[in-house]
C-alpha positions as CSV (number, residue, x, y, z in Angstrom):
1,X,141.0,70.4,82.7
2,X,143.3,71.3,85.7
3,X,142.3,70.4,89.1
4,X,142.9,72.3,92.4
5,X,146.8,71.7,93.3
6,X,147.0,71.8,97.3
7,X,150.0,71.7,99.3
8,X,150.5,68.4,101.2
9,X,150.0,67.0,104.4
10,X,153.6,67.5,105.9
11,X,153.8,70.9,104.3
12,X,150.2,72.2,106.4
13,X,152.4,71.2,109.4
14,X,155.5,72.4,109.3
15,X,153.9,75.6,108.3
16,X,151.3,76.2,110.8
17,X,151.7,73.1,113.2
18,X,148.5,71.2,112.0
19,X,147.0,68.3,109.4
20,X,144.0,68.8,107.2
21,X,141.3,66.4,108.3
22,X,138.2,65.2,106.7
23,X,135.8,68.2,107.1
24,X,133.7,66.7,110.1
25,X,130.4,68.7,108.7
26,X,130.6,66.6,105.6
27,X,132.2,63.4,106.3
28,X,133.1,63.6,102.1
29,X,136.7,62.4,101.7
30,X,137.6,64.7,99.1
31,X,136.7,67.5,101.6
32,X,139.3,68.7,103.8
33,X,139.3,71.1,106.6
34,X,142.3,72.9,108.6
35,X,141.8,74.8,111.8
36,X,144.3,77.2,112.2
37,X,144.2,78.5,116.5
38,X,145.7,82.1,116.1
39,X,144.8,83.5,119.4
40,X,142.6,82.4,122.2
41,X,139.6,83.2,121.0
42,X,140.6,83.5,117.2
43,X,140.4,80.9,114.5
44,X,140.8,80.5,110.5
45,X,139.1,77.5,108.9
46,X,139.9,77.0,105.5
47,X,137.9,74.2,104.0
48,X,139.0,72.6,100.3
49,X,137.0,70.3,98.0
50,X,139.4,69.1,94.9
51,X,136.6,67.0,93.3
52,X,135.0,70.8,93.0
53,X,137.8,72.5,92.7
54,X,136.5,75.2,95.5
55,X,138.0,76.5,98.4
56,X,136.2,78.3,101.9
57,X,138.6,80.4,104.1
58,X,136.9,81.9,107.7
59,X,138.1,84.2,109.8
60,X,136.1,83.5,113.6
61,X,136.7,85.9,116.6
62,X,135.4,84.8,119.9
63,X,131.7,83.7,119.0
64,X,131.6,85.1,115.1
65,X,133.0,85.5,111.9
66,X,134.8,88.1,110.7
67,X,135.6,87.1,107.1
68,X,134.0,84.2,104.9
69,X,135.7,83.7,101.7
70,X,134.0,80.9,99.3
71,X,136.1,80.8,95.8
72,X,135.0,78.2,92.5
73,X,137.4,77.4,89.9
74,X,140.2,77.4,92.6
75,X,143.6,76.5,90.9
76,X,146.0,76.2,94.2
77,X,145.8,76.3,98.1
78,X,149.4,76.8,99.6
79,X,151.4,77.4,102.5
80,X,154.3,79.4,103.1
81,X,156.8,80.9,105.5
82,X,159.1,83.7,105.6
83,X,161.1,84.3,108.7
84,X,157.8,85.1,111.2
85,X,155.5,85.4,109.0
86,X,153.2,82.5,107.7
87,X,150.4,82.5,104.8
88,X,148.6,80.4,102.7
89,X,147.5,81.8,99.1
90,X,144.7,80.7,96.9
91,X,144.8,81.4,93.1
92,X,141.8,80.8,91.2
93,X,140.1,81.9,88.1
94,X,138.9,81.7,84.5
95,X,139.9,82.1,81.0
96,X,138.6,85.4,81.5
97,X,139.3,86.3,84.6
98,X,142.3,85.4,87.5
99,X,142.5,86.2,91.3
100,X,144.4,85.6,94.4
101,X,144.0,85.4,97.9
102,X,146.7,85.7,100.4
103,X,145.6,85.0,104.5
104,X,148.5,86.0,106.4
105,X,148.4,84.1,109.7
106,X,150.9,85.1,111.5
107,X,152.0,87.7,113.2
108,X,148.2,88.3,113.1
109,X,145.7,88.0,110.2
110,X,145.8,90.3,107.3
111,X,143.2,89.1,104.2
112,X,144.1,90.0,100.7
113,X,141.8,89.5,97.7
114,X,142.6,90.3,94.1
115,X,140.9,89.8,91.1
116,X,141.6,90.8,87.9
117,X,139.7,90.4,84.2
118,X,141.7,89.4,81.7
């Protein structure tokens, strides 16, 4: 059965200038949290678990959240960069069914979700 595929450490920060950490909530080593600052008062924290093959995305702005994406059967968890613009994507699914979510981060945070049955 595949496993969740994440980008490594070195890619997370030449990306977006940061290294996933043990999620401090937790303290489980398979759980990984990154805190992405994107403004003064405006954060993404995308948490990943590959022993559960999930992955949390949340958008905060000043004191709340805007967006909180929680996906199962989560198949990759990347980062990328294209002149100024910087994302990460998510692909999950099923035999039956396949999605994808693409966070842009930078120049400023545009959420796509897809999902599709197959």
């Amino acid at each position: 059965m595949p496993g969740l595929k994440v980008a490594d450490d070195a890619t997370w920060l030449e990306v977006f200038g940061v290294v996933p950490q043990t999620e401090e909530v937790s303290g489980d080593e398979y759980v990984r949290e990154l805190r992405i600052s994107t403004d003064v008062a405006e954060e993404l924290h995308i948490t990943w678990d590959v022993t559960d093959d999930s992955v949390r995305v949340r958008h905060r702005k000043a004191a709340g959240v805007v967006v909180d994406l929680y996906r199962e059967q989560a198949t990759l968890l990347r980062a990328e960069s294209k002149g100024t613009t910087t994302a990460l994507v998510m692909e999950y699914g099923t035999s039956d069914a396949a999605g994808c979510v693409r966070v842009q981060v930078t120049p400023e945070v545009v959420i796509e979700d897809k999902f599709l049955r197959t």
